[in-house]
N, C-alpha and C positions, 0 to 999 in steps of 0.2 A: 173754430177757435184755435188760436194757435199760441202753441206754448213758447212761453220767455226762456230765455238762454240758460239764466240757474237751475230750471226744471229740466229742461232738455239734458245740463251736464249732470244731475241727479241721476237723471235716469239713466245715463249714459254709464256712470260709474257700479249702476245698482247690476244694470248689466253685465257687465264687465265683472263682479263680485261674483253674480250669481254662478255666469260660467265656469269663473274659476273654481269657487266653490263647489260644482256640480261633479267637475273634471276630476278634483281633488277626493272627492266622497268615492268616484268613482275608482282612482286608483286605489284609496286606503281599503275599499271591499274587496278587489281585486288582489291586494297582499294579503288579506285573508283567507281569502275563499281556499285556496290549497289545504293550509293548516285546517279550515272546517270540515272540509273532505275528509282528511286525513282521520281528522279525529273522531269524526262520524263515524268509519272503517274502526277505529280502535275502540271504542267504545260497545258501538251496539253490534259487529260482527266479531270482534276477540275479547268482549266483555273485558274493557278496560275500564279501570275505575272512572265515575263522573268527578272525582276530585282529579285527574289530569286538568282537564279541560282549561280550568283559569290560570292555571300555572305555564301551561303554554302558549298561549294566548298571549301571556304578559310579557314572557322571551321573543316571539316574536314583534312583539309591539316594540320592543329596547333595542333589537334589531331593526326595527325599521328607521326609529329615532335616529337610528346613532347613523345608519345607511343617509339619512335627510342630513344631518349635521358633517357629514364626510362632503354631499354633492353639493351643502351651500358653499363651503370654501373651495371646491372646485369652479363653484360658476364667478367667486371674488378672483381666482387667481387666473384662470384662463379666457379665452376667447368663449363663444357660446355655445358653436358648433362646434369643436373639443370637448366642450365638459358636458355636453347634450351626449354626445359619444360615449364616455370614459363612463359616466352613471350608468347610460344603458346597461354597458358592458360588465358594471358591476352589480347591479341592478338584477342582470339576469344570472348572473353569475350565483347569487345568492337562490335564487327563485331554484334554479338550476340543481343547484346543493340541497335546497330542500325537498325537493320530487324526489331523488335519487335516495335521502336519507328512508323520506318516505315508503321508501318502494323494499328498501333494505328492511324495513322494522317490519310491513307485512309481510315478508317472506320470512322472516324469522320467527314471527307470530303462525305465521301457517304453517311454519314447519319444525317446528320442535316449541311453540308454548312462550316461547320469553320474546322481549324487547332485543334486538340483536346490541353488545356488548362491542365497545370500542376495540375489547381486542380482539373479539373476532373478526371484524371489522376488515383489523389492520392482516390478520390470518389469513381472511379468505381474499382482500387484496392481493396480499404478497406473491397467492397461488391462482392469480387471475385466468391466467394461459391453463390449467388443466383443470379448473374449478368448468369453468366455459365447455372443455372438451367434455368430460363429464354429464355436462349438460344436451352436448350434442348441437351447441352452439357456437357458430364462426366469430372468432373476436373480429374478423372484417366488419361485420353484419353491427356486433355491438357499439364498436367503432363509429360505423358510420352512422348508426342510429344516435346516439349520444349526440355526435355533433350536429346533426339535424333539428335535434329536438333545442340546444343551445342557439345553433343559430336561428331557431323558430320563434325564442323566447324573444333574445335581444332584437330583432328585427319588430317584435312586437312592442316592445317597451320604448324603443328607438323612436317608433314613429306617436307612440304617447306621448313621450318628452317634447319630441318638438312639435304637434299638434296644440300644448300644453300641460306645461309642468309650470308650479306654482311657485316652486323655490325659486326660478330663472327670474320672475319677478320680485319673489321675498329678497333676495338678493342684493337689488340694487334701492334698496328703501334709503330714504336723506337721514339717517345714524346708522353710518358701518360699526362702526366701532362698539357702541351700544349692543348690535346686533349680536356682531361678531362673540362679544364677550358672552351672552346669552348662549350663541350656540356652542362656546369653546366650554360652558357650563352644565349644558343638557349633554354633551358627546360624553364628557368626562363622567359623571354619572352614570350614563349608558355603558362604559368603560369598566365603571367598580360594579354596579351588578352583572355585567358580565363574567367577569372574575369571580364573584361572587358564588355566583352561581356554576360556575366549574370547581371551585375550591370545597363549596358546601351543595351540591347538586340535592334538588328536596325531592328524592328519590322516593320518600314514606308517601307522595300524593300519588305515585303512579304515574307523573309524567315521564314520557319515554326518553325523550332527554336526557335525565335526570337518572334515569335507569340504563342509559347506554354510558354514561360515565360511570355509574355507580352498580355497578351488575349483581354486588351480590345483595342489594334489599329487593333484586329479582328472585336470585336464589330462594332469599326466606318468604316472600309471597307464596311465591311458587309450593315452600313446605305446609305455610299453611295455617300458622298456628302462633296465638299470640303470646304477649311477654310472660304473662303470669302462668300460662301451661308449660311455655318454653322452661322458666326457672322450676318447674316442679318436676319436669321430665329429665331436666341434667341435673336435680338431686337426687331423684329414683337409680339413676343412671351410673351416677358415683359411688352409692352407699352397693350395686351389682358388681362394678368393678372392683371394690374393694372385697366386697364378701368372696370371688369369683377365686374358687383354689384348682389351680392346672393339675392332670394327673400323668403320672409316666405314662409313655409311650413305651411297651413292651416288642412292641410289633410295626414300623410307621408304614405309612402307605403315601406316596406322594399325589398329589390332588388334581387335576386340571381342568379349570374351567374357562368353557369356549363361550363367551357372549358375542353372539351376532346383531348384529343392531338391527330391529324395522324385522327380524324373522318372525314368520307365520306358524305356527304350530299346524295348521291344516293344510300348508304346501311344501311339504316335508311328504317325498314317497316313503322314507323310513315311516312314516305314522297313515300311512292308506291312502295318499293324494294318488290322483288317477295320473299325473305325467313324470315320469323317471326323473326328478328332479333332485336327489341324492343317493346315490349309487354305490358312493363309496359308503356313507352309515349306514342303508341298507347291508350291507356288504360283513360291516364291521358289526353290526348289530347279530346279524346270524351268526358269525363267528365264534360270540365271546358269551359267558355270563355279564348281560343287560338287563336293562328295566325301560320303561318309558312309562311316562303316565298319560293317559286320554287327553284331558282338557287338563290344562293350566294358565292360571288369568295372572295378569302382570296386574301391579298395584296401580299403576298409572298409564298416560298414553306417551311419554317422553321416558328420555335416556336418564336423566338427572334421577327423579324418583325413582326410576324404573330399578335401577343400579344401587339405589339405596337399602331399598326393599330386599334385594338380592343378597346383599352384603351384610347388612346389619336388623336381618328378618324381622323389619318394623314397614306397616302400612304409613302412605304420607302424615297424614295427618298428629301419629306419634312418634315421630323422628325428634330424637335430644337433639342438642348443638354436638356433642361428641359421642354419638352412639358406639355402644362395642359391635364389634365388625368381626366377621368369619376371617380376614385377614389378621387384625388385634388377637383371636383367640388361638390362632396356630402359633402365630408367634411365642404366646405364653407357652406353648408346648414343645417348641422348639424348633418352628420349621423356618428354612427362609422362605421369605414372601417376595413375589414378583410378577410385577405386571408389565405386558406388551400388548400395548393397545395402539390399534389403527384409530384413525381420528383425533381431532383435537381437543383431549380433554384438561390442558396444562390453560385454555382462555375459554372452557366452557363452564363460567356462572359457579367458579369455586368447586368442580369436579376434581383436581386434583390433588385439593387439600381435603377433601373427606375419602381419598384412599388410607389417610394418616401416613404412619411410620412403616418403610417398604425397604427393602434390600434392594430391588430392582425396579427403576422406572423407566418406562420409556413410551410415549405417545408419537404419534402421527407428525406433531409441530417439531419431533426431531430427529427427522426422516430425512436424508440428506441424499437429493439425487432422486426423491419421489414426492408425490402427489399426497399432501398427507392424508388425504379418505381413501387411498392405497394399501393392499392387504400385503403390496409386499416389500414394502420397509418394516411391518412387524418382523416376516419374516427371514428377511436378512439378518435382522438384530435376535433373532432367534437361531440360527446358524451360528453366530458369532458365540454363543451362549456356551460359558463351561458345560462339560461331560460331568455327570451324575458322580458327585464325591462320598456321598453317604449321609448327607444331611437329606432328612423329609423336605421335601420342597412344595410350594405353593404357588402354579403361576395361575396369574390370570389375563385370558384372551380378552381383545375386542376386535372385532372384526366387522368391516365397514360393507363387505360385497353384496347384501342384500339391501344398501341402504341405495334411496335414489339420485346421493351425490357422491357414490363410488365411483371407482375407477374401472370398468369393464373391460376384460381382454377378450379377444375374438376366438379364442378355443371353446371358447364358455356360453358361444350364444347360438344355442343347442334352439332356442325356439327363435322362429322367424315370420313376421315383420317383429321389428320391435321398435318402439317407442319411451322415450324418456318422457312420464308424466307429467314432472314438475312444468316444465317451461308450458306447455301446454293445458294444466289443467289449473293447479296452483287452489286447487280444495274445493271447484267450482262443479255442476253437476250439467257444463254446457258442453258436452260432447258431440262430436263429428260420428256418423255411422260407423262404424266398423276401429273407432279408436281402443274401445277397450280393450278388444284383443290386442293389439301392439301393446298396448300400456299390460298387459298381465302376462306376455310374452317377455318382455322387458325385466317384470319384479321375476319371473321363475327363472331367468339367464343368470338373474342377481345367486337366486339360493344354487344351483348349479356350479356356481363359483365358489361359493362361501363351503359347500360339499368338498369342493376340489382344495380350496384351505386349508378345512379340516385337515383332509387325508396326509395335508403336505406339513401341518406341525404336527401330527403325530407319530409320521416316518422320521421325523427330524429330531423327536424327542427321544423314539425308541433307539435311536444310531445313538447316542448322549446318554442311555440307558436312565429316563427317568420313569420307562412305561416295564421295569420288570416287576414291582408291584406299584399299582395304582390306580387311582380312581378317577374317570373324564366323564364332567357333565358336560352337554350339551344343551345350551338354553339362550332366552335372547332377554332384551331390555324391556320390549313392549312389539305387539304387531303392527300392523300397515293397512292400511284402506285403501282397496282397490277401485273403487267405484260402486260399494256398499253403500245402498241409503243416497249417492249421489255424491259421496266425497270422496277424499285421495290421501297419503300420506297418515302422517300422524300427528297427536298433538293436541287431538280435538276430537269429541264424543265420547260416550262410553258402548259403544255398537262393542258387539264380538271379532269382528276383526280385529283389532286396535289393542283388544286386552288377551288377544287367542299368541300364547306362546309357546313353545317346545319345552320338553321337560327330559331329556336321555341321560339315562345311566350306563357306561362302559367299563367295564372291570377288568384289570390285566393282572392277570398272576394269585387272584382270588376267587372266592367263594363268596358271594353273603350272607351273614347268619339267618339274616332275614329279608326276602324281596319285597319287593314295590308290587301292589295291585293292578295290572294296566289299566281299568276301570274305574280310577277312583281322581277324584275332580279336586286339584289342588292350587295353592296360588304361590306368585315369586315370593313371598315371605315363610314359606316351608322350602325354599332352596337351602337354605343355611344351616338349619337344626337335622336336615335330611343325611345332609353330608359329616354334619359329626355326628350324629347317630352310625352315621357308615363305618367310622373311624372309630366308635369306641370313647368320643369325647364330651364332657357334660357341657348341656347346653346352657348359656346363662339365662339367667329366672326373666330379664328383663326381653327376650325376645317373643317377640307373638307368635310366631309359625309352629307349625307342627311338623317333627320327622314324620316324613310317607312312610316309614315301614309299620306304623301302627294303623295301616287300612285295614286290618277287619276290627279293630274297636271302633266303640260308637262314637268316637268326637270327630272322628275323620268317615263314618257316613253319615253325622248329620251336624252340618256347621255352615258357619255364614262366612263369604269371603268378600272383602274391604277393596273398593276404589274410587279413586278419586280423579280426575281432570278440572283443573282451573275451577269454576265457579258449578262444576257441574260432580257431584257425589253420590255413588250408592251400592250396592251389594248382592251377591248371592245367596240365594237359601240353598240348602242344596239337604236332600233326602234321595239316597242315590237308589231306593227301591221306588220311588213313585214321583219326584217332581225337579223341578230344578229350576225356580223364579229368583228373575231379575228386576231388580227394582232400581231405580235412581233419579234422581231431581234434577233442573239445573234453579240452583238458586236466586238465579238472575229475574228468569220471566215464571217463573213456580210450576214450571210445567215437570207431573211428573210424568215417567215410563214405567211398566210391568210385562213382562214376556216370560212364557214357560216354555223355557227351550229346550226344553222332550218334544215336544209337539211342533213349534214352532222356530227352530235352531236360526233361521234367517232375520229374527225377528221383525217380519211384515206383521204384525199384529198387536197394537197396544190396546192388553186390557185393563187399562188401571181404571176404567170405569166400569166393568162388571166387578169388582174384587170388594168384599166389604169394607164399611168403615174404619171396623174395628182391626183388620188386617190391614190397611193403610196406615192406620196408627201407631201398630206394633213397628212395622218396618222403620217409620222415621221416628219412630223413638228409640230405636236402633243406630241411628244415624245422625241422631241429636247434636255427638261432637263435634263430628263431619262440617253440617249443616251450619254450627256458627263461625266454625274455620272458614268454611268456603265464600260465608257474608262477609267474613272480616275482609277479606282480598277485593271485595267488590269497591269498597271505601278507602 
């Protein structure tokens, strides 16, 4: 039987729809498919909130839109094989943008905890040529990777379009003008939520978008804690400040604190490491009246907490909006305050609005002639530095050389092979035989240098005479993960690596009335109250930490010490004559951990299923605040 001519162009049309149709499903999955990847990565490997999810989604969808309404009036105005071209090419151009954006957010995520910020962005741009060297990567290599992968995309989308694209036909339908006015309606639209959405980025869902324009409702995720504790902890906070009465200084002492960034308290031969990896505080350590303390845990796995907890002896979780700071409180007592810090803390997530009010600033981003994760533009701008007037002085160090986006000089790479982690490993537990050594050859080259630092601002202090009385800690932000457990860097877990930091005390031209226990297990929110204890200065009522020098009373052999990472919070018990359990959650998937690290220092052993109920109980009702902070970030 055979079919009449209206059936036949029925079918003929249905076909013709279907294709298109088919083609069309096909490309709209294909603009997605990236962004789902993507977000599959941010969600269930960096516990990113599931309210991202729609809100990206719908950016890209206004992006596609408005990308459709650009190539229809390219296929009105030009020939077919031009705007089949010129779409490609913008086409992948966009595709292109987003892998790279993509690849920028998890590297910022794996490597310091946040969505990377526009202006780091535009920071570590600026510093491409030595960011790269640093890395131990040929900008050839990047170069030509880049354009490969660009011309891989457009050559693919190229041969889509003229295989079949659907606009080429939406295009030529019998009402242009009709058409036209429709799509010069959906562009403009896609126009004001664009704008929109840059002017008011909805940052509060967790989209990373949304939080690379808007960085700091990264920052206050990151702290942890919502509206109603925030306004109750900056009125506690105010009614401190106000009570808070300075006292003479009969005697001053000037202050110096060296944070090294990503340093290990257990790879430090000043503290028993088995390879010579600090020579010089060895050195200066025997020399002088010192102290060091055994173990000390950093409040978090990142700079930002890390540095807070230091400074204003508060665990994340109870950080005010404007905490008093070991800086704030010299100040009342009369000293100048000054910091020289390597790295870029002026577009790190509001790091250099919470140093406050400073005499001296100067970061990495304004290093002129250097690398800013270079340790030595601090110390030029430390060279430059007036000679000791007789005002008490406050500086404080940041020092980049143990981190693994420093800049390495070749006097300093005492162990060999060595390897640069990051490019290679990037937080993954897929290593090549014999990598680990280069990669831990690599971080001990790093603390080697950060040694030789040290030595060179404290020669450079004492010629400026601020070291004839005065006090130098030595301490970092938070540890590193060498391939503990299967991971690398920092930023993520609560393993002992990651929270294991250095705690040294140096004394020039004094005595202390009373020293530090080496033995006794302390955290970065006893850095602050430890130090005006040293000084002779009252601590204020609102800070958590305890001065070390009260190690043989009982609050400092038997106490619980505070931290926290992203969605993951928990604690130390510590009884320094029989135990020392670690307990912590990640709120995410409810999985808890428990290790008694007398016995088990590595922690290959999770017993939280021998431990009783009622002991699992106590712990997270310990942790109870933690716990709904940590939920709240999740949402």
């Amino acid at each position: 039987m055979f079919l009449d001519c209206p059936s036949l162009l029925k079918f003929a049309m249905y076909s013709v729809l279907s294709k298109r149709t088919g083609w069309f499903l096909i490309g709209l999955s294909s603009w997605f498919c990236l962004s789902g990847v993507f977000l599959g990565f941010y969600v269930l490997k960096f516990n990113g909130p599931v309210s991202a999810i729609v809100p990206h989604f719908l950016i890209v969808l206004i992006a596609a839109l408005f990308l459709a309404g650009l190539r229809y009036f390219l296929y009105r105005l030009m020939s077919a094989n031009f705007a089949i071209t010129v779409s490609a090419a913008l086409t992948a151009g966009i595709v292109f943008f987003l892998l790279n954006y993509y690849l920028a957010v998890i590297v910022g995520l794996d490597s310091w905890g946040r969505v990377i910020s526009l202006a780091l962005l535009k920071a570590y741009f600026a510093q491409l040529p030595p960011l790269l060297d640093a890395l131990g990567i040929s900008p050839a290599v990047i170069a030509i990777v880049l354009i490969s992968v660009y011309f891989f995309l457009f050559q693919a989308v190229l041969r889509y379009f003229r295989h079949c694209d659907w606009l080429q036909g939406a295009s030529r339908i019998s009402s242009p003008v009709l058409a036209t006015a429709l799509v010069s309606m959906f562009m403009a639209l896609a126009c004001l939520a664009l704008v929109d959405f840059v002017e008011f980025p909805p940052s509060e869902s967790g989209e990373p978008l949304a939080l690379t324009l808007s960085p700091e409702n990264s920052a206050l995720r990151s702290r942890g804690y919502g509206e109603v504790s925030s306004r109750q902890l900056d009125l506690i906070e105010r009614t401190a400040r106000d009570a808070y009465k300075p006292t003479g200084l009969s005697d001053s002492t000037n202050v110096i604190v060296i944070v090294v960034d990503a340093l290990r308290g257990d790879h430090l031969s000043v503290n028993g490491y088995s390879r010579l990896t600090t020579p010089n505080l060895n050195k200066l350590f025997m020399d002088r009246a010192s102290s060091r303390v055994e173990r000390m845990y950093s409040a978090c796995a990142q700079s930002a907490c890390g540095l807070m907890a230091l400074s204003s002896s508060r665990y994340s979780h109870r950080v005010p909006t404007s905490p008093i700071s070991i800086q704030e409180v010299l100040k009342w007592h009369g000293y100048g305050v000054h910091l020289i810090l390597s790295g870029d803390h002026t577009n790190f997530y509001g790091l250099r609005e919470s140093y406050g009010s400073v005499d001296t600033y100067f970061d990495g981003s304004m290093s002129k002639g250097h690398y800013m994760n270079s340790d030595e533009g601090s110390l030029n701008r430390l060279r430059d530095f007036p000679n000791f007037g007789g005002t008490p002085s406050f500086f404080q160090f940041h020092l980049m050389s143990a981190h693994v986006l420093s800049e390495r000089t070749s006097e300093n790479l005492v162990f060999k092979p060595a390897a640069n982690y990051t490019k290679s490993v990037l937080g993954s537990a897929a290593l090549q035989s014999g990598s680990r050594d280069s990669y831990l050859n690599f971080y001990d080259n790093g603390v080697v240098q950060a040694d030789a630092t040290i030595k060179d601002i404290l020669e450079i202090l004492e010629k400026k005479g601020y070291l004839e009385k005065a006090l130098v800690v030595v301490t970092a932000d938070h540890g590193e993960l060498l391939g503990e457990q299967g991971l690398y860097m920092h930023a993520k877990s609560l393993y002992e690596p990651v929270l294991n930091i250095p705690f040294i005390l140096l004394r020039y031209g004094y005595e202390p009335k009373i020293d530090i226990a080496a033995n006794i297990v302390g955290s970065q929110v006893d850095i602050a109250p430890t130090i005006l204890a040293e000084l002779g200065i009252p601590i204020p009522m609102t800070w958590t930490g305890l001065p070390l020098q009260r190690a043989s009373t009982e609050s400092l052999g038997k106490r619980k010490l505070y931290f926290q990472q992203g969605v993951e919070f928990g604690m130390v018990e510590i009884n320094l004559a029989e135990s020392r359990w670690k307990y912590w959650v990640n709120s995410k998937t409810g999985d808890e951990y428990a290790y008694e690290l007398l016995s088990d220092p590595d922690e290959q052993r999770n017993r939280i299923s021998e431990l009783s109920e009622s002991v699992r109980t106590g712990w997270r009702r310990e942790l109870i605040e933690s716990e709904i902070l940590a939920k709240e970030a999740l949402n």
